[in-house]
C-alpha positions, 0 to 999 in steps of 0.5 A, spaced: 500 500 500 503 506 499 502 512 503 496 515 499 492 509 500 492 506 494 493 499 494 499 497 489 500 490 489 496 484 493 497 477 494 491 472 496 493 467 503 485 464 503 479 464 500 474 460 495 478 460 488 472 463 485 472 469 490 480 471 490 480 475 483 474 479 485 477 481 492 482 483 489 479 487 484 475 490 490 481 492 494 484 496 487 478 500 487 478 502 495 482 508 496 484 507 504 486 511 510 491 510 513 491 513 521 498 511 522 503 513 517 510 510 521 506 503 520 509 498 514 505 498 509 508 492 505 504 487 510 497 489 511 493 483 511 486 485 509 479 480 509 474 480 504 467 479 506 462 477 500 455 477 500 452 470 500 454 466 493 454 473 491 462 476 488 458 483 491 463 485 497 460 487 503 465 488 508 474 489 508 477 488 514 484 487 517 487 483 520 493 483 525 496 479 529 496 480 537 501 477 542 499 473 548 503 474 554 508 468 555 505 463 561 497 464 559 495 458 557 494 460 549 501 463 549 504 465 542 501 469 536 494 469 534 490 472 528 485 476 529 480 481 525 478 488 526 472 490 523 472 496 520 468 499 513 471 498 506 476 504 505 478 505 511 485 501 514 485 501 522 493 500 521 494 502 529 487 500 532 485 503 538 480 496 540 481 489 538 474 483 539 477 477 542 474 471 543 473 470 552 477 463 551 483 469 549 482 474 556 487 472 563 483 474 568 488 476 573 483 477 579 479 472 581 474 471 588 470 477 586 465 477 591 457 476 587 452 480 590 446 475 590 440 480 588 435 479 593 429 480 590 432 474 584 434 470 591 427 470 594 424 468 587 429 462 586 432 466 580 438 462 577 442 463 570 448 465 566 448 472 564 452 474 559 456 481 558 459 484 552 465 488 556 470 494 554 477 492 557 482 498 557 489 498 556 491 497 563 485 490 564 480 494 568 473 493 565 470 499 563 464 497 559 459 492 561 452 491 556 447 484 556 447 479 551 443 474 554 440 472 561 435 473 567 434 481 567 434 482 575 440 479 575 443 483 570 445 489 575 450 485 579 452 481 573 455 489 571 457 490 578 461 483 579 465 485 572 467 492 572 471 489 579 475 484 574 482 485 572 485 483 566 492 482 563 493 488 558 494 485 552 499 487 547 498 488 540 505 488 537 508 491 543 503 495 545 497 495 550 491 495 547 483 496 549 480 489 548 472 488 547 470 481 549 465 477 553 464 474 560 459 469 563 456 471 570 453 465 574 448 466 579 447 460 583 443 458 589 446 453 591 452 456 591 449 459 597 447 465 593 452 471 597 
């Protein structure tokens, strides 16, 4: 890619063979910015989404790698997409999504404050939480994806007291959105 956002040569890595020459058709024709200009821009690694069976592109993104820190169980290298939309290249994003399989969380025993009222009503589940981690691991962000709603404040409350490792994206800590399940059970003693 040169300095001004064009693309000037590809290669494709993966793909259906009937969809490579349309993506890179589509990426020959998108004039990109590039939001750091000290980035190498001889290795950019872009993905292509095609619409159902269509050669009708709805979507570039790019890939980066994203370093995870020696001891976790996943240590090494891991490829991860940043969504973006088409004619923009997030060479240094301010975000990545993960997988929760892909977060350390480095404090454990957080204390789970059983909602009364979901006690007294014998209410138990699973709440599932998007969370926003910020560069140094806390969590700044919480929102439901899924799970009993009056279990769902202290759902929040128990997760903005997690701590994570920071995670590092070439060299760099890096926000992290992500995932998290909360579980209320009663037999558990429901604290």
């Amino acid at each position: 890619m040169s300095k001004s956002g064009r693309v000037r040569d590809t290669r494709v890595l993966s793909g259906p063979p009937a969809l490579r020459d349309a993506a890179i058709t589509t990426l020959k024709a998108q004039s990109f910015t590039v939001q750091q200009k000290s980035a190498d821009l001889r290795n950019i690694k872009l993905a292509v989404t095609f619409a159902g069976d269509s050669t009708i592109a709805t979507d570039i993104s790019q890939m980066v790698s994203v370093v995870v820190q020696a001891g976790g169980p996943l240590a090494g290298i891991r490829q991860v997409v940043i969504p973006g939309a088409p004619g923009c290249v997030h060479v240094s994003p301010t975000m990545v999504r993960l997988r929760p399989e892909f977060m350390q969380r480095q404090v454990a025993g957080v204390p789970l404050l059983y909602p009364p009222e979901a006690k007294a009503d014998h209410v138990e589940g699973t709440v599932v939480l998007r969370i926003h981690v910020d560069q140094a691991g806390n969590v700044v962000a919480a929102a439901k994806l899924s799970g009993p709603d009056v279990l769902v404040p202290a759902a929040i409350e128990a997760a903005k007291r997690f701590k994570y490792q920071p995670y590092l994206l070439n060299g760099m800590p890096i926000a992290v959105e992500t995932t998290v399940d909360v579980k209320f059970s009663l037999s558990d003693g429901g604290s």
